[in-house]
N, C-alpha and C positions, 0 to 999 in steps of 0.2 A: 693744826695751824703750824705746827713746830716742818712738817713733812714741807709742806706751802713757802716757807720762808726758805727752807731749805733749795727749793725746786728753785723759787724767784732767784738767788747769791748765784746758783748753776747759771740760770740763763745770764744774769748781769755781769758776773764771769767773763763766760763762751761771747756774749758780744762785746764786750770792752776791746777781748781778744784780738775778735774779727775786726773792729776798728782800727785796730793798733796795725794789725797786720795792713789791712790795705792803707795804714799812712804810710805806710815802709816800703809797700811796693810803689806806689807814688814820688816818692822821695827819691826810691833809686831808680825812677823813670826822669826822674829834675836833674839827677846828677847829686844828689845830697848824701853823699854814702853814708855819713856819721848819723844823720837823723834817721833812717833808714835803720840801720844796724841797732840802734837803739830803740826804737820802735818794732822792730823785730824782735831783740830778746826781752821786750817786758814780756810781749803776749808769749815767747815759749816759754820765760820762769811761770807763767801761768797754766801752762800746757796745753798749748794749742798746738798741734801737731805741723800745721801750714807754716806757723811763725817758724816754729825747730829747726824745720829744711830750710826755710831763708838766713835762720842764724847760718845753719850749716855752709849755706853757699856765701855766705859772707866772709867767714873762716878760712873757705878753702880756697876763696880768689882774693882773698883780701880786701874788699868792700868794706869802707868804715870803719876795718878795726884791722891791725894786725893779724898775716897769712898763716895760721895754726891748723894741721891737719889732720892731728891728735883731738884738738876742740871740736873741727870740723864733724869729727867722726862720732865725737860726743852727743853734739845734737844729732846728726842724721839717726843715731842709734833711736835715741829719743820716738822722732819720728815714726822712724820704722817699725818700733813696738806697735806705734798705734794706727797699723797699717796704714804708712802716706807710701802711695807704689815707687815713685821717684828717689823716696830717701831710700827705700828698701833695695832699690839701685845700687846707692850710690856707697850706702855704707858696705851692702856686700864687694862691690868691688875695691874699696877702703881694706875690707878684712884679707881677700884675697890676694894683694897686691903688699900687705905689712906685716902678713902673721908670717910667724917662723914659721918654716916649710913641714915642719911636723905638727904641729899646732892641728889635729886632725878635728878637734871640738871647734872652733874657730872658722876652718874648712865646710865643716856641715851648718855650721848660723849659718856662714855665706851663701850658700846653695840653697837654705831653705827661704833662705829672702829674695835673691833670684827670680826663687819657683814658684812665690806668691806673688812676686810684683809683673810677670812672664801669666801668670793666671788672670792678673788684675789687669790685664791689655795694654802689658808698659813693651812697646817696640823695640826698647834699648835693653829691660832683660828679655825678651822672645831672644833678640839677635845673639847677644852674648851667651847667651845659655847654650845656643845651637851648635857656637862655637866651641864652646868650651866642653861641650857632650862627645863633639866631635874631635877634640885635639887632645883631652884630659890621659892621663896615666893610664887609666882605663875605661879608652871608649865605648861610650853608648851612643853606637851609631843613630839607629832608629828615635831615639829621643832627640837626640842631637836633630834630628830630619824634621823631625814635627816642630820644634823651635823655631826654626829658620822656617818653616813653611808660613809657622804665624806672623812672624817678622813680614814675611813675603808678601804675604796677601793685604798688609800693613802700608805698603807702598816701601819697605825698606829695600834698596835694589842691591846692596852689597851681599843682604840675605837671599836674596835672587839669584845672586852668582854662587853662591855655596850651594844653593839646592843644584843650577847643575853643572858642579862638581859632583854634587852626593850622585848625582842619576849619571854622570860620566866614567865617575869609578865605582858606582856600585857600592855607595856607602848608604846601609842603613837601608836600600831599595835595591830589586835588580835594577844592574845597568840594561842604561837605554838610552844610546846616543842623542836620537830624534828629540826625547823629550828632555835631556842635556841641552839642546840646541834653541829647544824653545827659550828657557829659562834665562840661558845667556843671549837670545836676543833682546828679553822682556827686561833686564837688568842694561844691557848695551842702549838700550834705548830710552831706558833713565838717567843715563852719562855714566855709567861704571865701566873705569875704562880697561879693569883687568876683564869684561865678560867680554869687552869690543876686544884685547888682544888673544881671548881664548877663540872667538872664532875665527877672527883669522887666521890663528896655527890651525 
């Protein structure tokens, strides 16, 4: 009985949560930031991982409550513990962009949230990771390629034009102009207009 009562507090919980939550996305579809923001952080003091990232992007645009990018970072962390693939985004690039530059434990959270939310079929880490494989202190070409490829096939076209770059210069792939050529048409004709000015040079 005691397991039962237990199980029952869980579900009445986790749906309060979900309640709460979609009043808040409601709210900041009316325009209501304050009710919004505040119906977002009851359900994350309760730990609903969806509410977390709403506080988060509340924090970090300032929706409802004063622009904190420190709190920001606080919830998305939240979040991302409890793999939501978007906070797992957004806090790595949070850590990436505020940790001191030696900060090398800080550097590897970042990367391994990335590389789960890039596994978890988020297009914004595929693309960023691809980049950052390819641009890093020490690039990893070849991973760096497969990143971008999954961006690619994702419909992202600016990850379209990196791939060919990669197959232009021979990053991570032999070069191969032809299929260079494809890739900056397939991203040219999504409107990216660095692949439109690569084929015309």
């Amino acid at each position: 009985l005691e397991e039962a009562a237990f199980q029952l507090q869980q579900i009445f919980r986790i749906d309060i949560s979900i309640a709460l939550n979609i009043l808040g996305v409601e709210s900041m579809r009316a325009g209501h930031y304050r009710i919004a923001y505040s119906c977002f952080k009851l359900a994350a003091d309760r730990g609903y991982s969806k509410a977390q990232f709403n506080v988060g992007l509340c924090y970090e645009h300032g929706r409802g409550t004063e622009k904190d990018l420190e709190k920001a970072a606080f919830y998305y962390c939240h979040a991302a513990s409890s793999r939501h693939p978007m906070a797992q985004y957004r806090y790595a690039r949070y850590l990436l962009r505020h940790a001191p530059g030696n900060n090398w434990h800080r550097h590897q959270e970042a990367v391994t949230f990335l590389e789960q939310a890039a596994v978890a079929g988020l297009t914004e880490a595929q693309a960023y990771l691809g980049v950052f494989y390819l641009r890093g202190l020490q690039p990893k070409e070849e991973r760096g390629l497969k990143y971008l490829l999954l961006a690619a096939k994702s419909g992202d076209a600016q990850s379209r034009y990196h791939v060919g770059v990669c197959y232009e210069k021979g990053l991570g792939v032999q070069q191969n102009l032809a299929e260079a050529m494809r890739h900056y048409r397939e991203s040219a004709a999504a409107g990216n207009r660095s692949a439109r000015e690569r084929l015309r040079l």
